[in-house]
Structures are given as structure tokens and as C-alpha cells.
C-alpha positions as CSV (number, residue, x, y, z in Angstrom):
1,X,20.7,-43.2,-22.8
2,X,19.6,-40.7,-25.5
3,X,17.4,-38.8,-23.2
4,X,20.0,-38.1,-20.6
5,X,22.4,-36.3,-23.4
6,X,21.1,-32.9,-21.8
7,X,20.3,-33.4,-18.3
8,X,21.8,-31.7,-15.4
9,X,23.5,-33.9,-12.8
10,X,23.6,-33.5,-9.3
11,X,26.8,-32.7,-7.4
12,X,27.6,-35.2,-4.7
13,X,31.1,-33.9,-3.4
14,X,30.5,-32.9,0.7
15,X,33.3,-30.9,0.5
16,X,31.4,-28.1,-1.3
17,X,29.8,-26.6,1.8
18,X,32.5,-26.7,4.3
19,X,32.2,-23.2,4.9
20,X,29.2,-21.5,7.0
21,X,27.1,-19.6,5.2
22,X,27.1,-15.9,6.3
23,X,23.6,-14.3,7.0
24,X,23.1,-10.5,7.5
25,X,20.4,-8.9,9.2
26,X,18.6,-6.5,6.9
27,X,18.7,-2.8,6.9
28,X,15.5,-1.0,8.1
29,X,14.0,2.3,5.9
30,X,11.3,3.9,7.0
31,X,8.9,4.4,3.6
32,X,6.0,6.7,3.7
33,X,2.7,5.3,4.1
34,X,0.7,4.1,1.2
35,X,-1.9,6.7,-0.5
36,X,-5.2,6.4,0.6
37,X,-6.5,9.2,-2.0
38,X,-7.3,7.5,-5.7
39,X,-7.8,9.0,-8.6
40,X,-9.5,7.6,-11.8
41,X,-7.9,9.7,-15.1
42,X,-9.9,9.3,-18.4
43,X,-7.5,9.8,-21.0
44,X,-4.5,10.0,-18.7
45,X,-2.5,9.2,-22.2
46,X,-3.5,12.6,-23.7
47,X,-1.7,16.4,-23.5
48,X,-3.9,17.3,-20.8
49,X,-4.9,13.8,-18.6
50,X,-0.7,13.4,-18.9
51,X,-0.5,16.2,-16.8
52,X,-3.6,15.4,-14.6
53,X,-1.7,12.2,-13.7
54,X,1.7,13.8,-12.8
55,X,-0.1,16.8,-10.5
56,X,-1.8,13.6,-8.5
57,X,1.2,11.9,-8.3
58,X,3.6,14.7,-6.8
59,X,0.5,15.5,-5.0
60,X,1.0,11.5,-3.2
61,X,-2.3,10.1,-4.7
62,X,-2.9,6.9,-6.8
63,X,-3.7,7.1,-9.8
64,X,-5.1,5.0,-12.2
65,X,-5.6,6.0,-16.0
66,X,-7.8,4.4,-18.7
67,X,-7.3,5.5,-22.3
């Protein structure tokens, strides 16, 4: 009996779902295509590769950095 001090028990009352549940169609956005442009920054964690990385990025390419 010791090892069920903690477990979780089941609920077996019906008259918990009585109700129907309500399901909602989901909104549709429109997002703007994926970049097909990468870009490979080498020291994108210094002054200068910082701002390498934030021109491609407002510029809509991926970037990756490796410091």
C-alpha cells in the first residue's frame, strides 16, 4: 500500500463530460515566405559581425553565426 501514497487516481464520474466540447476553426495569416538567401557570419558575436547579422536579417536572409 506504501507505493500508492502518491499516485494519481483516475476519475470515474460520467457526469464530468456532459457538456459538448466546443471546437473553433482556426484563423488564417498569411506569413511571408521562408528565406532562401543564407548567410554564414564568422564572429557574428563581435562589434562588427553583430552588425553583419542585423543588416542580413532586416535585409530577410538567414543567418547563421559561428563565434
Amino acid at each position: 500500500m506504501a507505493a500508492f501514497r502518491n499516485a494519481r487516481f483516475l476519475s470515474t464520474e460520467f457526469n464530468k463530460t456532459d457538456e459538448p466540447f466546443r471546437v473553433e476553426e482556426a484563423e488564417t495569416i498569411n506569413m511571408p515566405p521562408l528565406p532562401t538567401e543564407k548567410l554564414l557570419v564568422l564572429g557574428g558575436n563581435g562589434f562588427v559581425g553583430s552588425h553583419v547579422c542585423k543588416e542580413a536579417l532586416d535585409l530577410g536572409l538567414s543567418v547563421a553565426s559561428l563565434s
